[in-house]
Each structure stands twice: as structure tokens, then as C-alpha cells.
C-alpha positions as CSV (number, residue, x, y, z in Angstrom):
1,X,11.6,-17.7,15.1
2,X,12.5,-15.1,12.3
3,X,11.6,-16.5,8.8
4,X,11.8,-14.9,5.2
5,X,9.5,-14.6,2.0
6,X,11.1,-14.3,-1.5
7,X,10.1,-11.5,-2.1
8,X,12.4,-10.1,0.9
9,X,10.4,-9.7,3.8
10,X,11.0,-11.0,7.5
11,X,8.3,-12.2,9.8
12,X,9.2,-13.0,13.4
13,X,6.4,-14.9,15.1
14,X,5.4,-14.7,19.0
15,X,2.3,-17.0,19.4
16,X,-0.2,-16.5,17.0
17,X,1.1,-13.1,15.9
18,X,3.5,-12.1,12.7
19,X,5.8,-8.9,13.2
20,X,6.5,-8.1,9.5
21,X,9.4,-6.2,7.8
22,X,12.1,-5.8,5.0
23,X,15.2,-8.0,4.6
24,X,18.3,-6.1,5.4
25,X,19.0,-6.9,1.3
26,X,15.7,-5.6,0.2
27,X,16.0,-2.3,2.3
28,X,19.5,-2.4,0.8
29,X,18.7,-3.1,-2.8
30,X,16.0,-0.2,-2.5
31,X,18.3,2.5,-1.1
32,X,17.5,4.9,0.7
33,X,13.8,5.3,2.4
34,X,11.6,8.2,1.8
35,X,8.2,6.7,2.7
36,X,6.3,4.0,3.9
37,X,2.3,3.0,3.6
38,X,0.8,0.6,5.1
39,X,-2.7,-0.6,5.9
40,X,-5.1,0.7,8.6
41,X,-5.4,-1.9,11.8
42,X,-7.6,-4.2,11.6
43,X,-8.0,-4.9,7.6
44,X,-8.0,-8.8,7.1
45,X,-5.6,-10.0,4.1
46,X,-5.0,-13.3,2.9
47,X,-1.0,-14.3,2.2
48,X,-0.2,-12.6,-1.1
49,X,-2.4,-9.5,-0.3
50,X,-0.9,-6.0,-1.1
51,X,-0.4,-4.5,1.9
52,X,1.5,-1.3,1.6
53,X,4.5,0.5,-0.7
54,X,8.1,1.1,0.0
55,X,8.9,4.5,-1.9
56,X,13.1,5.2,-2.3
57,X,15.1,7.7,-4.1
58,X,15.6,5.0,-6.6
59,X,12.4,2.8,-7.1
60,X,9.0,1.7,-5.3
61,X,8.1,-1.3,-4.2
62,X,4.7,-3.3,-3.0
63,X,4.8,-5.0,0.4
64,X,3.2,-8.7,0.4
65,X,1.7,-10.5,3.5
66,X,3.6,-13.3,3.9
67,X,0.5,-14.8,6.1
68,X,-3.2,-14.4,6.3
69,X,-5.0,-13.1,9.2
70,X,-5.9,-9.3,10.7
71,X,-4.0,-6.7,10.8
72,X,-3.0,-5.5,14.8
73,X,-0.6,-3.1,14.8
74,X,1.8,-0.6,12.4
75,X,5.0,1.1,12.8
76,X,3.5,4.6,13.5
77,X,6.8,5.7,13.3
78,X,7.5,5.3,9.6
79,X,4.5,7.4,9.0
80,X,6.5,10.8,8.8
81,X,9.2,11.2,6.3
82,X,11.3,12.0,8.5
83,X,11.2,8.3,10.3
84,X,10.8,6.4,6.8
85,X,14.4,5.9,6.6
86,X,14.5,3.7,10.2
87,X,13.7,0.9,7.6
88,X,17.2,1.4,6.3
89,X,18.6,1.9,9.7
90,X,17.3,-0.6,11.3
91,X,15.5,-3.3,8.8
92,X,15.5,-5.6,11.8
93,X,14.4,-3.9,14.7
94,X,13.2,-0.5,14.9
95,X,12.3,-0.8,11.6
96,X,9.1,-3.2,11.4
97,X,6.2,-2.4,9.6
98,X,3.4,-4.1,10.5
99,X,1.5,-7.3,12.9
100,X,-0.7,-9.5,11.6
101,X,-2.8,-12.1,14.1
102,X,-2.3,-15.2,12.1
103,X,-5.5,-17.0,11.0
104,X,-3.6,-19.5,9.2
105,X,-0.8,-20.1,12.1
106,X,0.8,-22.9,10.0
107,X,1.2,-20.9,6.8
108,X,5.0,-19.9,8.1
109,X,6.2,-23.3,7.8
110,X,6.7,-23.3,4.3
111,X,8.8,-19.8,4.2
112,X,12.2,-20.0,4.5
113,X,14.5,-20.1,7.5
114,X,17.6,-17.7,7.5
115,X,19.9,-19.9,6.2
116,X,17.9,-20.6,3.5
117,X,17.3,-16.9,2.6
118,X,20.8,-16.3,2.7
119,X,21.4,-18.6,0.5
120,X,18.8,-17.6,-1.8
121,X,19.7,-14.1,-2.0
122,X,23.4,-14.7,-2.6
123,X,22.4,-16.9,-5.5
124,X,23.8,-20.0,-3.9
């Protein structure tokens, strides 16, 4: 079940984990990738909680957990500069940036299903 935030990140959720990225509209609004941080495994955060920056060729941008819990796994490969720009490539897949194990597994209810960010984003 893939849901969205609005601030323009995905979550897809497989038990009582979160695989986190950027919409294929944020990545797009944000051009082109140059480099990605994000947090070290296993730092708790509460939904809301900073957890990384988005740097393009035209702007940077903070990365929000869209649940609360502990964080189990990074994209290693957006690390090198090289491999930042997979988030443009592939917002979807390859692309992810990070897994949180969900403390709060009910917190996802309330973000929006794709229809609904489609809508949102378009203006509808």
C-alpha cells in the first residue's frame, strides 16, 4: 500500500515497516539530484522529524518522516554523487531513501492515498 505526505514523500508499507521516498513531482519540481543525506540506522524519530536533505542544481530541500519509529535501513546507494541522481531516475523504485520500523503502525492512515495526492498536487 503506497501512500503520500504533503510535503511529497511516498511511503510503501510491508508489515510494520515504511520504505520512504520522493514523489515523482517533488524529484521533478527539484531538478536534478546532486546529493542526498540521510540519517544513520537505527536513530528513532517521531513523524515530523528532519530526517535528511535533498541538494539539486536548483534548490535544497529537508526530508520529513512521515511516521515515527527507528530507522532500519538507507539507500547506500545515493550516498556517492554519482548515484544521487537515481532519485530522479527512479523516484519510485531504485530510488528510496530510507526504512523506518513503524512504532506508531496506524499513523499512515491519515496520509493520503494516490488518488488523493494526485489530486492534490495538480491543484484539483
Amino acid at each position: 500500500m503506497r501512500r503520500y505526505t504533503r510535503d511529497h514523500s511516498w511511503v510503501d508499507v510491508q508489515g510494520s515497516r515504511a520504505r520512504v521516498g520522493l514523489s515523482e513531482f517533488a524529484q521533478s519540481e527539484l531538478g536534478e539530484i546532486a546529493y542526498v543525506q540521510l540519517p544513520e540506522k537505527g536513530v528513532a524519530v517521531a513523524r515530523g522529524d528532519v530526517v535528511g536533505t535533498v541538494e539539486s542544481l536548483k534548490s535544497s530541500s529537508e526530508i520529513y518522516a512521515p511516521v515515527s519509529g527507528t530507522v532500519v535501513e538507507v539507500n547506500s546507494e545515493l550516498a556517492s554523487e554519482k548515484n544521487a541522481s537515481l532519485v530522479n531516475r527512479d523516484p519510485l523504485g531504485k530510488g528510496w531513501l530510507l526504512v523506518i520500523e513503524m512504532s506508531v503502525p496506524g499513523e499512515v492512515t491519515d496520509l493520503l492515498a494516490e488518488e488523493e495526492y494526485l489530486a492534490y498536487t495538480s491543484g484539483a
